[in-house]
N, CA, C and O atoms as a GROMACS GRO file, in nm:
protein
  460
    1UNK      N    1   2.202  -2.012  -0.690
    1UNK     CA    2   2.142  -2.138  -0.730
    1UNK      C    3   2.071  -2.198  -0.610
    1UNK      O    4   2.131  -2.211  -0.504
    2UNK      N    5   1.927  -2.241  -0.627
    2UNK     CA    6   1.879  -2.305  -0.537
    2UNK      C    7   1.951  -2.462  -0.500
    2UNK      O    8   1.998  -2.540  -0.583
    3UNK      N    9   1.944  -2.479  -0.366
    3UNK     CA   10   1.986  -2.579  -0.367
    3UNK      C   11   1.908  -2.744  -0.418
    3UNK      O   12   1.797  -2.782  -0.381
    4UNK      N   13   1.989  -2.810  -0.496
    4UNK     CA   14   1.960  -2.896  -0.590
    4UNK      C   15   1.914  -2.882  -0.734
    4UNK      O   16   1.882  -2.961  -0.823
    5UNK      N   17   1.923  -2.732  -0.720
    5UNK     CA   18   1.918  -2.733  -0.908
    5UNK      C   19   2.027  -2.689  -0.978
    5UNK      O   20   2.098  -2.590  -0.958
    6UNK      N   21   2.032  -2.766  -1.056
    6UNK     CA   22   2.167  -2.740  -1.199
    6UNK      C   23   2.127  -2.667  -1.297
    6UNK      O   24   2.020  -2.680  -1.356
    7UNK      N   25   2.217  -2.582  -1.320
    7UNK     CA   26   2.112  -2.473  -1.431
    7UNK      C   27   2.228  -2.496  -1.559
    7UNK      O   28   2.187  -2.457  -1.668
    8UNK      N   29   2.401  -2.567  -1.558
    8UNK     CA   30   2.452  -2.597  -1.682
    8UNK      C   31   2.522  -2.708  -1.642
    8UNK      O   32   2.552  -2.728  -1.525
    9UNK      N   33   2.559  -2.811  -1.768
    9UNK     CA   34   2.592  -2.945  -1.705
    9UNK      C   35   2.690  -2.970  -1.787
    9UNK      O   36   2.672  -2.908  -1.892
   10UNK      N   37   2.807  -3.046  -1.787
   10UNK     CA   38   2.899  -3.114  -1.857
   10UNK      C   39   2.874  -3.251  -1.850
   10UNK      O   40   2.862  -3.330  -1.755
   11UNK      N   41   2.870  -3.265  -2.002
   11UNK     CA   42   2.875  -3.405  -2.042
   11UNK      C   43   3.021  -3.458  -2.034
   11UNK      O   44   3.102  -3.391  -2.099
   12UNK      N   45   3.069  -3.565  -1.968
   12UNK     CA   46   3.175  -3.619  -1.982
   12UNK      C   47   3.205  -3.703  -2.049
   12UNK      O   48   3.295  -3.776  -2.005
   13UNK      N   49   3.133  -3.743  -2.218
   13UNK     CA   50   3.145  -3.886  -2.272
   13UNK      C   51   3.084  -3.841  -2.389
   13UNK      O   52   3.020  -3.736  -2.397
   14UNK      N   53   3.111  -3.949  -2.516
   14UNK     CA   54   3.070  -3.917  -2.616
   14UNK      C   55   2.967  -3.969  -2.734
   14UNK      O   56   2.909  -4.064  -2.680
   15UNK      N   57   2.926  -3.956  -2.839
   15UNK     CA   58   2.851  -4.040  -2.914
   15UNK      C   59   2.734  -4.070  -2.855
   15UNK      O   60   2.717  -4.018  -2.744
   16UNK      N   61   2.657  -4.133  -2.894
   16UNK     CA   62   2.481  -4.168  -2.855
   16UNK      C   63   2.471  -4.158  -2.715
   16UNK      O   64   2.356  -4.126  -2.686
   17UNK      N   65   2.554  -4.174  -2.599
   17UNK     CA   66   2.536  -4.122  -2.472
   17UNK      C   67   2.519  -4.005  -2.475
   17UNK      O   68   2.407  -3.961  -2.447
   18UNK      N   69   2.614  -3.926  -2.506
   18UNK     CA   70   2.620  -3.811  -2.484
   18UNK      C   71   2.457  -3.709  -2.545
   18UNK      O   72   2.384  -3.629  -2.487
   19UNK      N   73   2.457  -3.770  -2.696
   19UNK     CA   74   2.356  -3.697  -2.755
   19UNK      C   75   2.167  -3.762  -2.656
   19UNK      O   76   2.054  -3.713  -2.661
   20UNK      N   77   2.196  -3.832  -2.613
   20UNK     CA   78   2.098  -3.857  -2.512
   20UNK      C   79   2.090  -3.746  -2.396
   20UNK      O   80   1.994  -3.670  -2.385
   21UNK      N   81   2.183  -3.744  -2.324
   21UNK     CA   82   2.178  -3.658  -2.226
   21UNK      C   83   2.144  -3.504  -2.275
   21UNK      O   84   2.035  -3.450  -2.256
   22UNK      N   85   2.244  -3.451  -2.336
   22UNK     CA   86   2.214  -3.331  -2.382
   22UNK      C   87   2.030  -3.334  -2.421
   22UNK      O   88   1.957  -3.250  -2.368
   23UNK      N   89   1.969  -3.446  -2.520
   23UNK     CA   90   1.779  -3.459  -2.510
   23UNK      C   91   1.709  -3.416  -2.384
   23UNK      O   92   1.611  -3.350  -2.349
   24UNK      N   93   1.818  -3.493  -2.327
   24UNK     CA   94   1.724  -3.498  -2.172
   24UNK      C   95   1.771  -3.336  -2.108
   24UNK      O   96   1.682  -3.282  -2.042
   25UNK      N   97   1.862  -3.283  -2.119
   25UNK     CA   98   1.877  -3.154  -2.042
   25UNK      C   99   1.811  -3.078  -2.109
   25UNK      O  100   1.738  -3.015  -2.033
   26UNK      N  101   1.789  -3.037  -2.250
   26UNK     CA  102   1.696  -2.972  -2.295
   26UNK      C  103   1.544  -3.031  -2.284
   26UNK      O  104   1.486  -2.999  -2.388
   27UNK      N  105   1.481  -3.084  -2.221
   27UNK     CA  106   1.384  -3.096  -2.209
   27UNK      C  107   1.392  -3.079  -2.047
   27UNK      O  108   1.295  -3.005  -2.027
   28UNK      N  109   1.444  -3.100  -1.933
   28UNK     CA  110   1.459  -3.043  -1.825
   28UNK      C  111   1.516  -2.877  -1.825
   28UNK      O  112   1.533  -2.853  -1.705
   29UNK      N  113   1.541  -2.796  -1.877
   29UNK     CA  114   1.587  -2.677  -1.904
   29UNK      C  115   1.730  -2.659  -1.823
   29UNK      O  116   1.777  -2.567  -1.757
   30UNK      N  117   1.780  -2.799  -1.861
   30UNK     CA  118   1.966  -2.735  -1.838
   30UNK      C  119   2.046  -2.723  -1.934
   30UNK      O  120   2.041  -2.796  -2.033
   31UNK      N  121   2.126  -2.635  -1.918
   31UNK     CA  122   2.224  -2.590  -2.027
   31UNK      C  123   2.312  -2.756  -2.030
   31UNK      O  124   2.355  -2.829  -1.941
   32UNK      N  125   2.311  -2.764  -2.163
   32UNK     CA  126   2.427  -2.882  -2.208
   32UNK      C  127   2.569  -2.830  -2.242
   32UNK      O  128   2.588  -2.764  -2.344
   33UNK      N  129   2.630  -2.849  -2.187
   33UNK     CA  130   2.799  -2.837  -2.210
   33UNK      C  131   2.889  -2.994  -2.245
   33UNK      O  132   2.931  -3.074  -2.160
   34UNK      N  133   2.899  -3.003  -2.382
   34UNK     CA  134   2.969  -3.107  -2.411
   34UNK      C  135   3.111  -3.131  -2.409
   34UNK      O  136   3.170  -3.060  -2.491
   35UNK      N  137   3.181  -3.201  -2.346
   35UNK     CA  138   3.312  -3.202  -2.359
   35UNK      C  139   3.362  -3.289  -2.482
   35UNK      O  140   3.309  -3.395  -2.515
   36UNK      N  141   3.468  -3.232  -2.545
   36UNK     CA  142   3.482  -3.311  -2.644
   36UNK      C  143   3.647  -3.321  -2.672
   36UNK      O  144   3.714  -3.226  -2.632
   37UNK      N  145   3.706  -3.415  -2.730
   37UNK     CA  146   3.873  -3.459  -2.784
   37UNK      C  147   3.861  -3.389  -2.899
   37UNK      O  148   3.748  -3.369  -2.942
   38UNK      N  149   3.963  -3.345  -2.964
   38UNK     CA  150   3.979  -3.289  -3.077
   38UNK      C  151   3.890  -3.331  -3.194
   38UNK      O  152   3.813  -3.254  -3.252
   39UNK      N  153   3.910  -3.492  -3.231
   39UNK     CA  154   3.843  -3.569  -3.340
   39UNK      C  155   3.681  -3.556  -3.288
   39UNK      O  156   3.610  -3.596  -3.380
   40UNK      N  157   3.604  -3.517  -3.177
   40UNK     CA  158   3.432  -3.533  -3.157
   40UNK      C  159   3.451  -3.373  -3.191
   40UNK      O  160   3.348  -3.326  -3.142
   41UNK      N  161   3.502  -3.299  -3.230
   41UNK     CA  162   3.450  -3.152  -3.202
   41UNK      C  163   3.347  -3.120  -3.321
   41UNK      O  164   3.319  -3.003  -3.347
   42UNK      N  165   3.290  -3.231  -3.395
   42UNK     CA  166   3.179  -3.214  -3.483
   42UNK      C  167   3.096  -3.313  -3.485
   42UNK      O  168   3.019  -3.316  -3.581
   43UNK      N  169   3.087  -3.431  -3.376
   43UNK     CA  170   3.018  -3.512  -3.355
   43UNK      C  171   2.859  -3.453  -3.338
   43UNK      O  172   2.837  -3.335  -3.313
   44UNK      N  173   2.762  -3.547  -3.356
   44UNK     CA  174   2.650  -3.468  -3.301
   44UNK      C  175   2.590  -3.396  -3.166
   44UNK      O  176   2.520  -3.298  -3.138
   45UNK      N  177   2.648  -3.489  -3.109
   45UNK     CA  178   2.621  -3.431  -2.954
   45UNK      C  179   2.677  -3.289  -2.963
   45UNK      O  180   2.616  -3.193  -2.915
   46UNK      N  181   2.826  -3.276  -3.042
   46UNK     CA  182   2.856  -3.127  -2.998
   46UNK      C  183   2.779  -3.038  -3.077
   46UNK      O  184   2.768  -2.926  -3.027
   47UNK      N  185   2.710  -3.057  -3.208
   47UNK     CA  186   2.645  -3.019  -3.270
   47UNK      C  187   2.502  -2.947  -3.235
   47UNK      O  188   2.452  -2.851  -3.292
   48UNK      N  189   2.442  -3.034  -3.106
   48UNK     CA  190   2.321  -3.008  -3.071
   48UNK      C  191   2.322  -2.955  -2.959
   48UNK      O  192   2.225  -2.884  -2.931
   49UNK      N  193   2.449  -2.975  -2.843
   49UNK     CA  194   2.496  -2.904  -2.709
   49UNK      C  195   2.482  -2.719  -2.732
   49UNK      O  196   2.518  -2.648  -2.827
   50UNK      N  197   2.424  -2.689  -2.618
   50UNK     CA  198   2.433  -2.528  -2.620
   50UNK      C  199   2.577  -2.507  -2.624
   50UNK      O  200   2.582  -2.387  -2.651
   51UNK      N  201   2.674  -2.540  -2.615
   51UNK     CA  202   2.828  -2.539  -2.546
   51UNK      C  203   2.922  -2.638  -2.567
   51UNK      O  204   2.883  -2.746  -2.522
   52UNK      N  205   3.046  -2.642  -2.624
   52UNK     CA  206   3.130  -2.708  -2.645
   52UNK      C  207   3.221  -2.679  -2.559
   52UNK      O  208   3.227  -2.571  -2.502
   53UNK      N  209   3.332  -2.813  -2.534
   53UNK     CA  210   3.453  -2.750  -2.483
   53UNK      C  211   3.530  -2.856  -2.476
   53UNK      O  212   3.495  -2.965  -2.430
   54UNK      N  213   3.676  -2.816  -2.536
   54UNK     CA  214   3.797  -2.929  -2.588
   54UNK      C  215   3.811  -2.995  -2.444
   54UNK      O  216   3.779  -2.940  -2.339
   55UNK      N  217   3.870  -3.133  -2.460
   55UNK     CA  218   3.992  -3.139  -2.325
   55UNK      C  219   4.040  -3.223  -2.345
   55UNK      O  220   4.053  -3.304  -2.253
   56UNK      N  221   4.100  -3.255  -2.492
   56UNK     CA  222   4.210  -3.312  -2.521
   56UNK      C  223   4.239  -3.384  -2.689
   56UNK      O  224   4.145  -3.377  -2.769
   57UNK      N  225   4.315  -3.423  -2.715
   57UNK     CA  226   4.359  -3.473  -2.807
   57UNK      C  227   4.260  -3.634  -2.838
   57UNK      O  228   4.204  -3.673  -2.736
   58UNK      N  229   4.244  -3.693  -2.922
   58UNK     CA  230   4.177  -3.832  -2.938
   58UNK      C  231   4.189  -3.952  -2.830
   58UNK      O  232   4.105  -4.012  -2.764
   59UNK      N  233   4.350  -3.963  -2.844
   59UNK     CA  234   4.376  -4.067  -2.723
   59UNK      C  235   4.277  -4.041  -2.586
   59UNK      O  236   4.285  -3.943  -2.512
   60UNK      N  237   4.163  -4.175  -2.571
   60UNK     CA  238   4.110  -4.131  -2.446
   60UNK      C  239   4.135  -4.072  -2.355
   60UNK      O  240   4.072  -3.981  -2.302
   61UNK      N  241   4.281  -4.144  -2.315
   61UNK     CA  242   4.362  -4.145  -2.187
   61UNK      C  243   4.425  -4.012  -2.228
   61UNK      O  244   4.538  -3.988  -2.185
   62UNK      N  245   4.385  -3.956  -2.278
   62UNK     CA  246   4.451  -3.790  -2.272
   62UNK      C  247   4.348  -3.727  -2.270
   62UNK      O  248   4.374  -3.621  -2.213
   63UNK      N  249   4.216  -3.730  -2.305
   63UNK     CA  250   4.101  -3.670  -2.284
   63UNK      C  251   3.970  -3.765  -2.183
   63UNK      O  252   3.966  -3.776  -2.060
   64UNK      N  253   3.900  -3.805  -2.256
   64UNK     CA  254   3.779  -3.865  -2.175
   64UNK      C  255   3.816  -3.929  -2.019
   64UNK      O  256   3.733  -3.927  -1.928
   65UNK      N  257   3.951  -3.985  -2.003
   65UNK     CA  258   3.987  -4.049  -1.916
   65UNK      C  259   4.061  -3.926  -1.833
   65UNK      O  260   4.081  -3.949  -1.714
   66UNK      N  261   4.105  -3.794  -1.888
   66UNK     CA  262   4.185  -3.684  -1.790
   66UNK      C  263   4.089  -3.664  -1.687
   66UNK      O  264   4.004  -3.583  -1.723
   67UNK      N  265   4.069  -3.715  -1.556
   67UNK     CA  266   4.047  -3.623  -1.462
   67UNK      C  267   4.006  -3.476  -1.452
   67UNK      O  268   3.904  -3.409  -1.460
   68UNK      N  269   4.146  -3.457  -1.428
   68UNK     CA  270   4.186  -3.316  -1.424
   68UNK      C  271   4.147  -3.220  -1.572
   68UNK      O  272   4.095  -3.112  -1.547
   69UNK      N  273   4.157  -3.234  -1.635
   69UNK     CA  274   4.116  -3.156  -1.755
   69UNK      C  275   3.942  -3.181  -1.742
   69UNK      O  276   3.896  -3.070  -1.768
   70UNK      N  277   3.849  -3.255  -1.720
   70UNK     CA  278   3.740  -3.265  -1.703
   70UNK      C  279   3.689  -3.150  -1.635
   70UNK      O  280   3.621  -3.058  -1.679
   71UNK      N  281   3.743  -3.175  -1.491
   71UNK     CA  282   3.702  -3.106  -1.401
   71UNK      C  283   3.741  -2.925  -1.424
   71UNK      O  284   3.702  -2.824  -1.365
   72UNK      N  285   3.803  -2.942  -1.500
   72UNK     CA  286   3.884  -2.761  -1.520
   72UNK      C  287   3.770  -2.684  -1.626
   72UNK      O  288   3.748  -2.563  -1.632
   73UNK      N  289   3.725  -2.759  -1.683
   73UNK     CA  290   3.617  -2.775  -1.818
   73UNK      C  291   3.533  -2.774  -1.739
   73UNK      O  292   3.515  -2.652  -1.729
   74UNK      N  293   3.457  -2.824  -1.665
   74UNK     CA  294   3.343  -2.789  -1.610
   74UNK      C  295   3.325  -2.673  -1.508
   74UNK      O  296   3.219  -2.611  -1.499
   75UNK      N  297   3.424  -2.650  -1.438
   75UNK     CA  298   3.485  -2.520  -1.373
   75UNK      C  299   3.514  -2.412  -1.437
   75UNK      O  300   3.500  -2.314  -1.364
   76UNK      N  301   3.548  -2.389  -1.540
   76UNK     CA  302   3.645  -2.316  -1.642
   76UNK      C  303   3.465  -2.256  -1.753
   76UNK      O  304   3.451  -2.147  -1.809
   77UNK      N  305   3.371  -2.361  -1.749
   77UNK     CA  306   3.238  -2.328  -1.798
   77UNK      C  307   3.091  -2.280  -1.716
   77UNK      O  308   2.979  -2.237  -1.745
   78UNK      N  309   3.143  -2.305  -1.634
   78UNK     CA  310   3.058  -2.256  -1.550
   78UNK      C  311   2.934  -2.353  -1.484
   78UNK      O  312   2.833  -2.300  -1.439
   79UNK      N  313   2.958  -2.528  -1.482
   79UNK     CA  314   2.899  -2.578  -1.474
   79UNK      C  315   2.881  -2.634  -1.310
   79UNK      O  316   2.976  -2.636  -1.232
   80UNK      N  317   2.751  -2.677  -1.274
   80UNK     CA  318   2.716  -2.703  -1.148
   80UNK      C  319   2.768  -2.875  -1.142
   80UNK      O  320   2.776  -2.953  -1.047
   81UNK      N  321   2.793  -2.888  -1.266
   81UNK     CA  322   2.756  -3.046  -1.174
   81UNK      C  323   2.834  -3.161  -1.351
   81UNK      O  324   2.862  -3.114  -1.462
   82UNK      N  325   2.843  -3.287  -1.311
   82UNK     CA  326   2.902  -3.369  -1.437
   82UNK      C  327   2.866  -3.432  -1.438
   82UNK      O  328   2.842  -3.468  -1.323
   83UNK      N  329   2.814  -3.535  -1.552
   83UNK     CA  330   2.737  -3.611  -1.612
   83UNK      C  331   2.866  -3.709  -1.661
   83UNK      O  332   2.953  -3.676  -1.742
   84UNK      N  333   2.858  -3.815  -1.601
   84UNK     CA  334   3.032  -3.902  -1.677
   84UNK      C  335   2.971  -4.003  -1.787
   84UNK      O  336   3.049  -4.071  -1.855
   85UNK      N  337   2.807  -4.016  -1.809
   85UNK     CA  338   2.751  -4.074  -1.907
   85UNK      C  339   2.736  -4.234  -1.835
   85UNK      O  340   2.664  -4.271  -1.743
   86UNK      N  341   2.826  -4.303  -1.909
   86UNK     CA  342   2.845  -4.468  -1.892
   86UNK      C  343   2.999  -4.491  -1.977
   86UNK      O  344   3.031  -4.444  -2.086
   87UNK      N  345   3.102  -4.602  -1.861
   87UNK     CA  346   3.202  -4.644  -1.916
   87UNK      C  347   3.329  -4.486  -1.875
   87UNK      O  348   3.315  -4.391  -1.798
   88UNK      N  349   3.425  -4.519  -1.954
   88UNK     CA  350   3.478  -4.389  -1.949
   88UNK      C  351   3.495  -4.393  -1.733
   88UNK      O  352   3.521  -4.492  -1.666
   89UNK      N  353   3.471  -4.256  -1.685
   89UNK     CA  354   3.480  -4.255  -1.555
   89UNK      C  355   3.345  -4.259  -1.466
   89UNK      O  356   3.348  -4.236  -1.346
   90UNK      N  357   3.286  -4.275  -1.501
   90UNK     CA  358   3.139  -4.319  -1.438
   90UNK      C  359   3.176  -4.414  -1.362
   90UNK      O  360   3.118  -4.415  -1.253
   91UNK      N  361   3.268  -4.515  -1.382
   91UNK     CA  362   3.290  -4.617  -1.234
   91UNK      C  363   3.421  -4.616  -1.181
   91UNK      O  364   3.486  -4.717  -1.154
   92UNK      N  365   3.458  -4.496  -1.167
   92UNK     CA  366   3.579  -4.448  -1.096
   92UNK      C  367   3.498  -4.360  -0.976
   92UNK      O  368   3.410  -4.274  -0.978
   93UNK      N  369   3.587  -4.435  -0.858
   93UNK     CA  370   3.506  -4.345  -0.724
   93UNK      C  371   3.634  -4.206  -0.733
   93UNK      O  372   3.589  -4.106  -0.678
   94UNK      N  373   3.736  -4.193  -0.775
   94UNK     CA  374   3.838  -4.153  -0.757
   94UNK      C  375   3.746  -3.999  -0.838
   94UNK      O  376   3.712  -3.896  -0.780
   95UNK      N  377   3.733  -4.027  -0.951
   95UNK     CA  378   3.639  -3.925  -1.008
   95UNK      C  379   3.526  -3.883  -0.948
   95UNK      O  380   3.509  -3.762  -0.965
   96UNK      N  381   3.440  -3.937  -0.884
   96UNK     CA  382   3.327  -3.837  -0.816
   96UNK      C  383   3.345  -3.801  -0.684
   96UNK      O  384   3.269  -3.716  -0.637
   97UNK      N  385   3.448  -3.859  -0.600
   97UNK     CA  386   3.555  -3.852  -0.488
   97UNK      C  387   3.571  -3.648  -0.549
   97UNK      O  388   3.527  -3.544  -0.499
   98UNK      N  389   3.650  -3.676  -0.666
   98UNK     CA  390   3.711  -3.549  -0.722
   98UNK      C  391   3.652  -3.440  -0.805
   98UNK      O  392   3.704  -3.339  -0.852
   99UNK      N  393   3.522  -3.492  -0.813
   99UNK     CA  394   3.357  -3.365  -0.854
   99UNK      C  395   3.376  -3.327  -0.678
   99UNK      O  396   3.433  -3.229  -0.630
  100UNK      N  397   3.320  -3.418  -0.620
  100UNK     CA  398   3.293  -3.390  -0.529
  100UNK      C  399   3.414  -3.276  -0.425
  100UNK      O  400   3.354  -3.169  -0.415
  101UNK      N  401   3.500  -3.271  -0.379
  101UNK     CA  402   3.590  -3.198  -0.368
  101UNK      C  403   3.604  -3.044  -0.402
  101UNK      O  404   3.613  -2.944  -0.330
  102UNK      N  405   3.603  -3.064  -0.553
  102UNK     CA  406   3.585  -2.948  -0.637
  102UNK      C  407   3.436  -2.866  -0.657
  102UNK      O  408   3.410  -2.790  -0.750
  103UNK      N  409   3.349  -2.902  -0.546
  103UNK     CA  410   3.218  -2.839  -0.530
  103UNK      C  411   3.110  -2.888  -0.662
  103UNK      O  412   3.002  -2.832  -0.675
  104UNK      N  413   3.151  -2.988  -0.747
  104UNK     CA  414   3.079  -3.049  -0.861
  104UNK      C  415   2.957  -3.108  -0.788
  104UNK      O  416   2.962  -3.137  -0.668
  105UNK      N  417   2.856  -3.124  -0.859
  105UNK     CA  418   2.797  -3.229  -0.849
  105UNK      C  419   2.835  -3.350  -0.928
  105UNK      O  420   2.870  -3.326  -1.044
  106UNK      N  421   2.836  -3.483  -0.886
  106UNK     CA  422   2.863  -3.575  -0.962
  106UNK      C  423   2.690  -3.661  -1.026
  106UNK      O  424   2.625  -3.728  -0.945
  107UNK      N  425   2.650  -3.646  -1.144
  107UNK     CA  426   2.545  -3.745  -1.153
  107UNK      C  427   2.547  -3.890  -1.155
  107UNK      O  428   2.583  -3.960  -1.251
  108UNK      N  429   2.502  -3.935  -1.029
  108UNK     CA  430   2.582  -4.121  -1.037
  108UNK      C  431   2.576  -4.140  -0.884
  108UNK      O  432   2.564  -4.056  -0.794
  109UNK      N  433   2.587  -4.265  -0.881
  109UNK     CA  434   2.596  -4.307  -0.729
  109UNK      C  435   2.753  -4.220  -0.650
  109UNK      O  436   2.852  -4.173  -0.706
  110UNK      N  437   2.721  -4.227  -0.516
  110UNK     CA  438   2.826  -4.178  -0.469
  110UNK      C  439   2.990  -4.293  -0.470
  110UNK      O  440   3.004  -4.412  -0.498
  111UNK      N  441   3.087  -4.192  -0.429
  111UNK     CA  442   3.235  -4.335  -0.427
  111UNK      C  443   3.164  -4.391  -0.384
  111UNK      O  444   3.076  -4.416  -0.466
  112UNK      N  445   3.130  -4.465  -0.219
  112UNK     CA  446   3.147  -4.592  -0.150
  112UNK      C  447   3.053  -4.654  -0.250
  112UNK      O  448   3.093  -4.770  -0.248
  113UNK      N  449   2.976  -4.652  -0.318
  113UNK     CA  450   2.858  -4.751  -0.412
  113UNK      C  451   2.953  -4.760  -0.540
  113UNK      O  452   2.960  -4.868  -0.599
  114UNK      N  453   3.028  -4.645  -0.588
  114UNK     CA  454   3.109  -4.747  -0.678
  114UNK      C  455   3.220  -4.846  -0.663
  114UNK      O  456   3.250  -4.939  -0.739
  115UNK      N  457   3.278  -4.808  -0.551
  115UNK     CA  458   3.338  -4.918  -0.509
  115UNK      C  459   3.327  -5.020  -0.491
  115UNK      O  460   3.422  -5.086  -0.447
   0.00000   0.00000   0.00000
């Protein structure tokens, strides 16, 4: 991979965010990888994503909000980099602290700016 290009991406969030992003990666030519809780696994976004992938049960806080299951999902798919959307972990530095770490790209300001 050249450096600064993403060639597959995980969406970390769901509903009209999500199906936005995935627009926008197919029109930039990146693979969309949607993450999804049990109850989105037929939402549209996952519908229109090149790629699905569970990471958890409905309860946010067992999926959208897991950390760790995020990051294993985007690792586990083969993705360069995470998209946390808006809300959800997009303003957790602790989370792009923890893309970052794990060789992710995080899309979003870096920790010290979300802090």
């Amino acid at each position: 991979m050249a450096k600064g290009q993403i060639r597959r991406l995980l969406i970390a969030n769901r509903g009209e965010i999500a199906v936005r992003i995935v627009t926008a990666c197919r029109k930039l030519g990146i693979e969309a990888v949607v993450a999804v809780s049990d109850v989105d696994r037929h939402a549209m976004a996952a519908q229109i994503a090149d790629r699905t992938v569970c990471i958890g049960p409905a309860p946010a806080a067992e999926s959208y909000l897991n950390m760790e299951a995020i990051v294993t999902a985007a690792k586990g798919t083969g993705c360069q980099a995470v998209h946390p959307g808006y809300g959800f972990l997009a303003e957790n530095p602790k989370f792009q602290s923890l893309c970052a770490t794990q060789h992710l790209v995080f899309v979003g300001p870096p920790a010290s700016v979300i802090s």
